[in-house]
N, CA, C and O of each residue as an XYZ file, in Angstrom:
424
protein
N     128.448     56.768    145.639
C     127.700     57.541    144.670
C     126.796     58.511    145.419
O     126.071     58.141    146.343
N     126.873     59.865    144.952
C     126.207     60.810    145.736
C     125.075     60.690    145.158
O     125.187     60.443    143.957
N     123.461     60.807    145.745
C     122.291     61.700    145.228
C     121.956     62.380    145.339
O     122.397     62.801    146.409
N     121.020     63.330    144.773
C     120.320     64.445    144.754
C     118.909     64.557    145.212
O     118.044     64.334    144.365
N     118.632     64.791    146.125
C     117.213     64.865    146.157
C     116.437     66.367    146.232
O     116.697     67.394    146.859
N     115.409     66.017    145.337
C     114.680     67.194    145.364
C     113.410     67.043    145.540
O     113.065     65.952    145.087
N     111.974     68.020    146.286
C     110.801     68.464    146.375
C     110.355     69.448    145.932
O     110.889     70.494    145.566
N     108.929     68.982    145.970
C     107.825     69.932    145.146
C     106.608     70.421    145.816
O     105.560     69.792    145.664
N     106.640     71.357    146.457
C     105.374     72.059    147.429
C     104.515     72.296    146.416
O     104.784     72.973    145.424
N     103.043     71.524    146.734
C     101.981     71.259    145.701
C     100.442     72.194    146.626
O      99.251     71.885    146.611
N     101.315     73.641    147.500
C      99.449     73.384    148.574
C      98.729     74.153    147.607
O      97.545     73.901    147.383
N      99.534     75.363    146.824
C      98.140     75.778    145.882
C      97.936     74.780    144.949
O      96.944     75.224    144.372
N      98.156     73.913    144.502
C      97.458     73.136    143.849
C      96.545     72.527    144.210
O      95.741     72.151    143.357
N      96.321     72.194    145.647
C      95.713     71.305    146.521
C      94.380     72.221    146.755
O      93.227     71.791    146.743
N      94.795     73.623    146.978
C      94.041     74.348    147.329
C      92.664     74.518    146.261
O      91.460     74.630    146.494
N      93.381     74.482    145.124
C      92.594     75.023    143.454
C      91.990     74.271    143.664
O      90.814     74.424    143.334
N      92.347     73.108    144.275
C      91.247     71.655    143.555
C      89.844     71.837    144.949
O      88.624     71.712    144.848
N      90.589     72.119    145.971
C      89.397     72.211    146.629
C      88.735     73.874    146.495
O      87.893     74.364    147.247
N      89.025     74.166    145.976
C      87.918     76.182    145.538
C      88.583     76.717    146.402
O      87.779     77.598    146.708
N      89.590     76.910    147.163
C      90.141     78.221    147.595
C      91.190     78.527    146.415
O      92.028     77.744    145.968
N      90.982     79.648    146.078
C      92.374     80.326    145.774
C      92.667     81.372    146.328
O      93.380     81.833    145.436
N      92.677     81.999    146.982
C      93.114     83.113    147.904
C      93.466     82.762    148.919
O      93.012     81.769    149.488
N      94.604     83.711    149.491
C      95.177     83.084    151.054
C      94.228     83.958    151.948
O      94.530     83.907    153.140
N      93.039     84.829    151.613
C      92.207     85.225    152.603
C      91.644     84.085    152.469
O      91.798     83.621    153.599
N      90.793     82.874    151.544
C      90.360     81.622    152.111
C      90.676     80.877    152.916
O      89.820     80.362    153.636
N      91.957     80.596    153.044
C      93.006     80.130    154.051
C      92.891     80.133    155.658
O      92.794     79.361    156.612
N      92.981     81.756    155.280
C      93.257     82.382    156.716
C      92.318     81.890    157.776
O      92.511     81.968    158.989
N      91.210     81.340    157.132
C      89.931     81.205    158.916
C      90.639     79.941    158.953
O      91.362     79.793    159.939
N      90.602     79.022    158.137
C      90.322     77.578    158.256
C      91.605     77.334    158.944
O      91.709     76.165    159.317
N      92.878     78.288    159.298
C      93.721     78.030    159.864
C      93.729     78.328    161.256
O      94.273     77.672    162.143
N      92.966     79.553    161.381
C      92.519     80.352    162.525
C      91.512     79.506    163.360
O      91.717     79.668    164.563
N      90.789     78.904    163.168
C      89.483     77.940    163.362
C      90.261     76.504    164.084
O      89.703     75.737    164.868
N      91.983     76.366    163.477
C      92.224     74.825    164.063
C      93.523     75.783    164.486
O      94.630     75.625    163.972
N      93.244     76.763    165.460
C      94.511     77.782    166.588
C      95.970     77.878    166.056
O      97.014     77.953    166.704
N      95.795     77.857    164.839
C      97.254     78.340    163.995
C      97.215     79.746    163.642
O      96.415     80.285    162.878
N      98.143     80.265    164.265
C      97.697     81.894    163.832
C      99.164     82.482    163.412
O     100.171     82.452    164.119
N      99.040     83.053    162.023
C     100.060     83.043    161.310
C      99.463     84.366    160.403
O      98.552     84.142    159.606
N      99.912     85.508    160.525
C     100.107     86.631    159.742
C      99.871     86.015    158.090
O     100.328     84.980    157.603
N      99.010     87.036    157.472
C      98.452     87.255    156.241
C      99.878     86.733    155.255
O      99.821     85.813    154.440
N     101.091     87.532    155.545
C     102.282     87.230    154.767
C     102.961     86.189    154.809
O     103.866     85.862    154.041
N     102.492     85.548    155.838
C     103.369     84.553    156.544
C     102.546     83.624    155.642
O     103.202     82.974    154.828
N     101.229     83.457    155.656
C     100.352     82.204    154.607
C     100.859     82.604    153.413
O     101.531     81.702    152.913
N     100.798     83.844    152.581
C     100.728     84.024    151.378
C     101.823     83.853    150.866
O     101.866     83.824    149.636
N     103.393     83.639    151.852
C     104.708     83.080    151.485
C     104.560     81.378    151.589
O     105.384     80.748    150.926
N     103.912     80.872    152.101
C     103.511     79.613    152.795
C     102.894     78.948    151.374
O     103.294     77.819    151.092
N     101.729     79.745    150.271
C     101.125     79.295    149.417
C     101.821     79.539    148.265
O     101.820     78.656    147.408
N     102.688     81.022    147.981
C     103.180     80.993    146.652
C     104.537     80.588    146.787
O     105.255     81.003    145.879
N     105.060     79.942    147.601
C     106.901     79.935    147.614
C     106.964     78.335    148.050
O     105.939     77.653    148.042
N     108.015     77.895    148.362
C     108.211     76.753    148.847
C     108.817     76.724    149.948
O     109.932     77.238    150.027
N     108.350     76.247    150.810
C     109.051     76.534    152.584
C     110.051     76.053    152.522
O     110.234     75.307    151.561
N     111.359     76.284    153.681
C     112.523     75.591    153.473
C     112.365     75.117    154.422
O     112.927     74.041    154.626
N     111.382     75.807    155.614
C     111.281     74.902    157.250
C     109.610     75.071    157.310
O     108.823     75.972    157.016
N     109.514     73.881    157.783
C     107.564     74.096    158.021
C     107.299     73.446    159.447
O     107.523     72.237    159.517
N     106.927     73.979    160.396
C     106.209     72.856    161.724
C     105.590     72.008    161.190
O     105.191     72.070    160.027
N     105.362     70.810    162.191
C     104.563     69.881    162.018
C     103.183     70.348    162.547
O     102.216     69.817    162.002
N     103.007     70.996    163.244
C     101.086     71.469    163.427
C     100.701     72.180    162.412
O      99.488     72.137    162.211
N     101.503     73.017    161.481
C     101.192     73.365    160.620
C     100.908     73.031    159.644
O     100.087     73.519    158.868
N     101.730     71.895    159.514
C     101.673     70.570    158.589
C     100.423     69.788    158.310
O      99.882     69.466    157.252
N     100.053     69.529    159.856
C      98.934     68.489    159.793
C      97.718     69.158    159.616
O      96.744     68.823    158.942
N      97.986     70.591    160.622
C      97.030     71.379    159.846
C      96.308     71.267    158.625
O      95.150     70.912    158.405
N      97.402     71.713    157.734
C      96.695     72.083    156.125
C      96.359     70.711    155.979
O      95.252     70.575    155.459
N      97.105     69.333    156.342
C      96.821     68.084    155.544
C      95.055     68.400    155.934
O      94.228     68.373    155.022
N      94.602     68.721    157.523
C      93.247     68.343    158.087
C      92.285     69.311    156.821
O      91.461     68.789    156.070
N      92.648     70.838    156.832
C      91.757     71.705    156.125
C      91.974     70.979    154.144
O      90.943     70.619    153.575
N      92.836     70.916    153.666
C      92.508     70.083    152.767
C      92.401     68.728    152.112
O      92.591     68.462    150.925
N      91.906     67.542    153.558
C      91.920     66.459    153.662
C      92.724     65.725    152.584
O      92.187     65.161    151.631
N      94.193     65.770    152.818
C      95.395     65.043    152.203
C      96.206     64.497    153.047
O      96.063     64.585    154.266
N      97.033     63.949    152.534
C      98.625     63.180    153.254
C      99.515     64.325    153.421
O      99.175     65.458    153.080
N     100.662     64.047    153.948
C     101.932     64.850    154.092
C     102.584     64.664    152.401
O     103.240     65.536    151.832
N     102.252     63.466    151.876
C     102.553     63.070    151.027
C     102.070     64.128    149.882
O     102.828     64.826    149.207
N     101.040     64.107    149.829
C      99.895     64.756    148.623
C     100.964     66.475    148.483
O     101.473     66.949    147.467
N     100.987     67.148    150.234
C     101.270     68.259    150.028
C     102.820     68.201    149.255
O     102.992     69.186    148.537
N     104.126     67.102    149.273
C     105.158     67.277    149.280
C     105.430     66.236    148.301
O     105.371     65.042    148.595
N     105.732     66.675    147.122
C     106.818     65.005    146.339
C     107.880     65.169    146.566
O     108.447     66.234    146.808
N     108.461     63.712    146.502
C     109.882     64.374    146.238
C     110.263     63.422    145.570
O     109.479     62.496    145.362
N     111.934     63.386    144.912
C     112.207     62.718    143.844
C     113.827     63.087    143.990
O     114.354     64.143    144.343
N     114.462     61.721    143.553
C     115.711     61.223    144.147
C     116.231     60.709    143.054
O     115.633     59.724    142.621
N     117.604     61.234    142.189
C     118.522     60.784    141.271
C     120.454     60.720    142.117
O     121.068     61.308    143.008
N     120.718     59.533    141.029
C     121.483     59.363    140.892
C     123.062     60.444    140.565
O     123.567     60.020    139.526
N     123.762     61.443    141.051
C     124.341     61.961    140.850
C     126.104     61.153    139.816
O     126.498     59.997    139.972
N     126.488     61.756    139.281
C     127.701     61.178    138.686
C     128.900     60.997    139.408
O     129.007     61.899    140.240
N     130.043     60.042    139.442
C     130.853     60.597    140.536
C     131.529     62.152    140.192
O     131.159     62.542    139.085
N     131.877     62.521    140.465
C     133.107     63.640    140.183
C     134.585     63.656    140.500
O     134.988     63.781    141.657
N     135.128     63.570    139.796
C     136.475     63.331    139.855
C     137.666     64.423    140.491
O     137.800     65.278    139.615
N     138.398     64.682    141.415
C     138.596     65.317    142.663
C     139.869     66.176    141.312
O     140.232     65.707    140.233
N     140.181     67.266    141.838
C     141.143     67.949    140.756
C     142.239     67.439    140.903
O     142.688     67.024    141.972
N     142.922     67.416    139.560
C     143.734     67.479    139.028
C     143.958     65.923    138.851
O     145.081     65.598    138.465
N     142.976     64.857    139.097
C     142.972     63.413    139.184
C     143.200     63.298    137.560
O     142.870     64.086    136.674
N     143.656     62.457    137.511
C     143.534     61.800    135.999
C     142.411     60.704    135.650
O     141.587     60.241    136.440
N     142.546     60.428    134.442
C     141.111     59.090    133.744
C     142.209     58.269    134.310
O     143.402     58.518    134.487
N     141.005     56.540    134.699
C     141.896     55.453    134.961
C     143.242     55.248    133.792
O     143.358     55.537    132.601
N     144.095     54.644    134.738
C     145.257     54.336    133.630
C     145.212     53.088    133.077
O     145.272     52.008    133.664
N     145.116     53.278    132.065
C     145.429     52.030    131.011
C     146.655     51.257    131.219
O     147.561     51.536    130.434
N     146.893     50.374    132.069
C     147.832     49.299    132.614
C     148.560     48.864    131.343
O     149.703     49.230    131.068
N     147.611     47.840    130.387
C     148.039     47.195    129.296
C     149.059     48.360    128.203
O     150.055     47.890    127.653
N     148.817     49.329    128.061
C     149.146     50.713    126.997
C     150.455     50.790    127.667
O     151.246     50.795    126.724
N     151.202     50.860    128.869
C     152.396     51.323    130.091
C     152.733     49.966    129.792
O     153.887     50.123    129.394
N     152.557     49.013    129.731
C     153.335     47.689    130.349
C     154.310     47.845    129.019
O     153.790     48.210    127.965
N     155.599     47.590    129.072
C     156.972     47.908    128.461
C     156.983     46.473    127.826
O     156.698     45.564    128.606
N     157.321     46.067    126.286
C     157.060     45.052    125.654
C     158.434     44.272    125.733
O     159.443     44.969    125.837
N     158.579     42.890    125.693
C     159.350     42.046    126.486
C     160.423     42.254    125.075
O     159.919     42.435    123.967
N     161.653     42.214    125.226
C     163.143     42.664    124.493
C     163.537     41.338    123.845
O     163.271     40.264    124.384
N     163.758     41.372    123.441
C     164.361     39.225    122.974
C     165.777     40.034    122.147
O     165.884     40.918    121.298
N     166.911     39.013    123.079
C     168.521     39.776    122.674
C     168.782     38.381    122.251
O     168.610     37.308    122.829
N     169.378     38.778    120.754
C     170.049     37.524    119.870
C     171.519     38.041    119.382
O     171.654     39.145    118.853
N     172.631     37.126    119.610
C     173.853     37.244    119.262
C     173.867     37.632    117.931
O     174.938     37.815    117.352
């Protein structure tokens, strides 16, 4: 059975709760712990969802908005259906095929 997993980048949320909303707020508190990362580079970082993130960067933000790796990232894991490969058929009904027994009388 295949799953699906999916995440949810939560840092502006994290951010709101602690009073920054601007990625010029950002910018020192990143600059201050030697992460130095272009204005666009944060403001893709806060409104988008990364597909690759460092880990100093990581622990970074956890330090400037005292959270987990956890807090910044959910994630959440279902059950996918199987899928049935083409041109497969539904199981076969054995009992429906089995050929009914003949009884021969003179």
């Amino acid at each position: 059975m295949s799953r699906q997993i999916s995440y949810r980048w939560r840092l502006r949320e994290l951010m709101a709760a602690r009073g920054m909303f601007t990625v010029a707020e950002l910018m020192p508190h990143l600059t201050e712990r030697g992460i130095t990362l272009s204005s666009s580079q944060v403001h893709r970082l806060v409104s988008g969802t990364p597909e690759r993130l460092s880990l100093p960067v990581l622990a970074t933000l956890c330090d400037i908005l005292d959270c987990t790796p956890t807090d910044l990232i959910t994630t959440s894991a279902q059950n996918l259906p199987a899928r049935r490969a083409a041109g497969e058929e539904a199981p076969i009904n054995l009992a429906a095929r089995r050929p009914t027994r003949v009884r021969l009388t003179r």
